[in-house]
N, C-alpha and C positions, 0 to 999 in steps of 0.2 A: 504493500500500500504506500501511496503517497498522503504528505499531511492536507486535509481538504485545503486548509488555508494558502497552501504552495498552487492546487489546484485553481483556484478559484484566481489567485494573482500572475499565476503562468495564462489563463481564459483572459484575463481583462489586456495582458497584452501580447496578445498571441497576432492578433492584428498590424498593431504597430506599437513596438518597443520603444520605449520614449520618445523622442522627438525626433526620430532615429528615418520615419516615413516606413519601414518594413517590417517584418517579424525577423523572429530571429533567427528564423529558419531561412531567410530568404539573405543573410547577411555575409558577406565576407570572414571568412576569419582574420583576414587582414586589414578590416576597421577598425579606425578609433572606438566605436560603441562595442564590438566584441570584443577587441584588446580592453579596456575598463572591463567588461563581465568577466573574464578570466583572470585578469589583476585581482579583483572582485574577490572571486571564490576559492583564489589562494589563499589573502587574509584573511577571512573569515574560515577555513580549514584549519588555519594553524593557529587562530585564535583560539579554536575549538578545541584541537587534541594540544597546545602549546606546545608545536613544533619547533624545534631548536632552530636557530640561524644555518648550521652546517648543515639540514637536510636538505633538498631539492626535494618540493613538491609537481608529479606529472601527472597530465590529464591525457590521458594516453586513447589509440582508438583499440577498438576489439574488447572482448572480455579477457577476463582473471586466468582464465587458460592456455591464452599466449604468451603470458607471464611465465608458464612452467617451462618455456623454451627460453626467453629473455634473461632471465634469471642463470642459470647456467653459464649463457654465453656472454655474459656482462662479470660472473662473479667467480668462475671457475679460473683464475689467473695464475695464483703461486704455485699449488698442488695440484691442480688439475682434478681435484677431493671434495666432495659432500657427503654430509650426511643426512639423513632424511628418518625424520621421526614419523611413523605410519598411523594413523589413528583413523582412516575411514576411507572413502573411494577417490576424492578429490588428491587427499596429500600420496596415496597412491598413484595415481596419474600423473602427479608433478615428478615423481620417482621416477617412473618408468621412461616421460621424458626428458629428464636431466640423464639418464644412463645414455643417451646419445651420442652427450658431449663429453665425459671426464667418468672418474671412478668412483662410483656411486655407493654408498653402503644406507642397510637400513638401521640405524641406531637401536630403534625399539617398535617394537608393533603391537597393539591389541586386536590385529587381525584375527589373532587364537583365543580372545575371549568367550564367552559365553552369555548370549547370543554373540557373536563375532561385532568387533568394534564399539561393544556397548560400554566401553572404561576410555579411559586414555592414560596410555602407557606412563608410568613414573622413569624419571631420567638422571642420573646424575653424574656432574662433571664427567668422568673415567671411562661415561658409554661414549664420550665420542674422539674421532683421531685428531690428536693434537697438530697433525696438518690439515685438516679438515680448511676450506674454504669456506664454507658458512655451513649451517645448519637450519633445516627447514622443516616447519609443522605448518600444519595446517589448524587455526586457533577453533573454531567454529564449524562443528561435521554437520552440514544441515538433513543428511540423511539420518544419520543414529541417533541426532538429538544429544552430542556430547560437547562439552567445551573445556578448554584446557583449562585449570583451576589454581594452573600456576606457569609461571615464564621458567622454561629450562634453563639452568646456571651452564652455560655455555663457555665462560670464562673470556680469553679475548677472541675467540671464534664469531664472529657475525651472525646475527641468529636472522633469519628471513623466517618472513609470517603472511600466510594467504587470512586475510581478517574481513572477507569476502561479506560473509553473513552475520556478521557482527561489529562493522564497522561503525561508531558513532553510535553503540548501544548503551558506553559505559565508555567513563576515564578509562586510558592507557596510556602505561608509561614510555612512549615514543622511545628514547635515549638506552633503551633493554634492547634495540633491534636495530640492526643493520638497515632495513631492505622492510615495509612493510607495503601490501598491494592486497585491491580490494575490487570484487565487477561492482557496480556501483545500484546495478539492480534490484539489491535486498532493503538499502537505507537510506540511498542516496539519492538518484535517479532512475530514468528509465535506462533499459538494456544499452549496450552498446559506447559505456565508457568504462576503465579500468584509471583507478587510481595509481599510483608510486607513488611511496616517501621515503627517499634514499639518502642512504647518508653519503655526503660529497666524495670521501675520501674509497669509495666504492665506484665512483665513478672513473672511467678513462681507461679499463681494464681490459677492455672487452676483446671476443676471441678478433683475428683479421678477415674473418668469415661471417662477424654477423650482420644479416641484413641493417641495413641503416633505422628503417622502421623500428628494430627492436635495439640499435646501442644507445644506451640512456646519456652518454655522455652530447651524441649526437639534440638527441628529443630536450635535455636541460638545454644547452648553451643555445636552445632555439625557443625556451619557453613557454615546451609543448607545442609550438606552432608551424614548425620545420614543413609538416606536410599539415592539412585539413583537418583539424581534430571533429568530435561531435561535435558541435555547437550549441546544440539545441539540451543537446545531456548536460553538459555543463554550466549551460542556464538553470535549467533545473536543480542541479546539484546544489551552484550558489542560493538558490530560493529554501533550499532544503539548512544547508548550512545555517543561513539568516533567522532561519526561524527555529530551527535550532538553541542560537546564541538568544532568542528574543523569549523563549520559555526557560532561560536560565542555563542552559550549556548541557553538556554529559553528565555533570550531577542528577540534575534533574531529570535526563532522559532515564540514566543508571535506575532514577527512583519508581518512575514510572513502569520499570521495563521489571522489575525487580516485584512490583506490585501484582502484575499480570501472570507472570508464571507462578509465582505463588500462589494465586487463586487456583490454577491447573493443577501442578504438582499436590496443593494440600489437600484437594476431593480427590484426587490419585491414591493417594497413602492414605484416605478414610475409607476405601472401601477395595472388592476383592472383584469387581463384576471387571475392568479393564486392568491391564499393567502395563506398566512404564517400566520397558526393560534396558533401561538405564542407569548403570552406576548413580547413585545417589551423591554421590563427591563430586560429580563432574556432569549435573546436569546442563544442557543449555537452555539460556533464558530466551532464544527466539525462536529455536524448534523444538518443540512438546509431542514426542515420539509416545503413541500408546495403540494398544490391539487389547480387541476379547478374545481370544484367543482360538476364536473360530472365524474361518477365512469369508463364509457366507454371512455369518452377523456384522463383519467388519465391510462389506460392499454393501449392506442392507445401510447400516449406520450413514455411510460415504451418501448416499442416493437421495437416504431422508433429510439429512443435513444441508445437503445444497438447494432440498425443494422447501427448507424454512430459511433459506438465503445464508446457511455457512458453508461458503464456498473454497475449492480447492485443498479439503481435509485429507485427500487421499496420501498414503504411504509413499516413497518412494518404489519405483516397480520394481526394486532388487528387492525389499524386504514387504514389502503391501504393508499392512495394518492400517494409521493412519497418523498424521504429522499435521498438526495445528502449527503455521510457523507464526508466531504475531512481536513481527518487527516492528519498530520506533509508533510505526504510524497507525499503527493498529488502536484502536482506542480501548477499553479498559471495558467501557462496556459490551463490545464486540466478545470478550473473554467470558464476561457474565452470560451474555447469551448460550457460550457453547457449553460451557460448566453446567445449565438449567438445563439444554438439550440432549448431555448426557446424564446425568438424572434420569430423563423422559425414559431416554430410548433405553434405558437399562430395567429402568420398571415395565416397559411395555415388552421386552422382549427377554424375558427368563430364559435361562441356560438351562436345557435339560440335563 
């Protein structure tokens, strides 16, 4: 979801953007008026997470999964070495593509949990090679419902973080991570922009083979604007940013977001008709992973849920069940609704 007040002020000038005569869909990215929106939505990003002087923030084009090839070929320099922390299918796929470019290892996995992926892995200093180039998890598994509950002591190893589906949910301590990068489609905007927040001295490394699109030294020293970025996401994003800053910042969103999975989780753990098969230590607060543990009651659930307008409950198609994700923009009461509807449907439909 987007916040409706983003909505409603992206509507009033979708026509024409200030005094500007077009929308901003229809703009240059090499105007004055889209240069200020992108200036824009820098400070108001780093206002938000208080991003240090020495990171370079990028407004990059494509999704979070072009990143599991940029990443590699930008950060794989002395050793030619990563390590990769496994915790669900996404930091799996960044795996599999970073083994393309250098010598890959997997630090730790809860792929062997029980149900598979439903913890995330504990690490410390000694799991990883002290030539290691960086180290990579993946913070927020929006399939299993897990989130990391703690930043890996990585020591001077660069620690890279996909913070994809949890970006802008809650304070984080920026200055813990090398490399942090996000698709912008869960918090921020619509599809089709990837954030960077790199730290400087990561930049200028990159293999002699990576496409220019992806070397970051290239995309910084052009201020994201090298080639055509989104335009239109990135408006967005600054709207989302703004109002963001204007309800009080990541404290407040942390409170709010903090509020809504507790209502989930705590009718979760009061009763035995669905389970949440999710390490309790490492729940995540934006996707709320639960099944009955019958595969036809949980499509029954899915079907009646979306005809009293709780839409897209469905599981991921690798595990079904069903996954409430309720990012920033979700309202509190949208939560209360579903919490009453599962009630309903667990009275109305007894487990033989």
């Amino acid at each position: 979801m987007l916040p409706l007040e983003v909505l409603e002020k992206a509507q009033s000038e979708l026509l024409c953007y200030g005094e500007s005569g077009m929308s901003v869909m229809e703009m240059s990215h090499r105007s004055k008026d889209f240069e200020e929106i992108i200036a824009s939505a820098e400070a108001s990003l780093r206002k938000l997470m208080n991003i240090p002087s020495n990171y370079k923030v990028l407004f990059l084009q494509g999704g979070a999964s072009t990143q599991f090839a940029a990443v590699p070929l930008n950060l794989l320099s002395d050793h030619k070495c990563a390590d990769y922390i496994v915790s669900g299918q996404f930091s799996d796929k960044a795996m599999k593509e970073a083994k393309k470019y250098g010598d890959i290892a997997v630090a730790a996995s809860s792929a062997g949990a029980n149900p598979s992926f439903s913890t995330i892995p504990k690490t410390e200093r000694s799991d990883f090679r002290p030539d290691a180039d960086y180290v990579h998890i993946c913070f927020n598994n929006t399939i299993y419902g897990t989130k990391f509950n703690y930043i890996p002591d990585t020591g001077n190893i660069p620690l890279v973080a996909d913070i994809s589906s949890c970006i802008l949910s809650e304070p984080i301590d920026v200055t813990k991570f090398g490399l942090l990068y996000a698709g912008a489609q869960k918090n921020v905007a619509p599809a089709g922009l990837t954030i960077v927040i790199v730290r400087e001295d990561l930049i200028g490394n990159a293999r002699p083979d990576t496409p220019v699109m992806l070397n970051y030294k290239t995309l910084a020293d052009n201020s994201s604007l090298y080639n055509t970025p989104p335009c239109f996401c990135i408006y967005m994003a600054k709207l989302v940013f703004d109002w963001l800053l204007s309800i009080g910042g990541l404290e407040e969103m942390k409170r709010r977001n903090e509020r809504k999975a507790s209502l989930i989780y705590d009718y979760l753990d009061s009763q035995t008709y669905y389970t949440a098969p999710v390490d309790r230590n490492c729940r995540s607060m934006m996707n709320v992973v639960f099944v009955t543990g019958n595969q036809e009651l949980d499509k029954k659930f899915i079907a009646e849920a979306a005809a009293e307008g709780l839409k897209s409950l469905a599981g991921h198609r690798s595990i079904g069940g069903m996954r409430a994700s309720i990012y920033n923009a979700m309202p509190y009461e949208g939560v209360e609704k579903l919490v009453a509807f599962m009630k309903k449907f667990a009275l109305e439909n007894p487990k033989l």
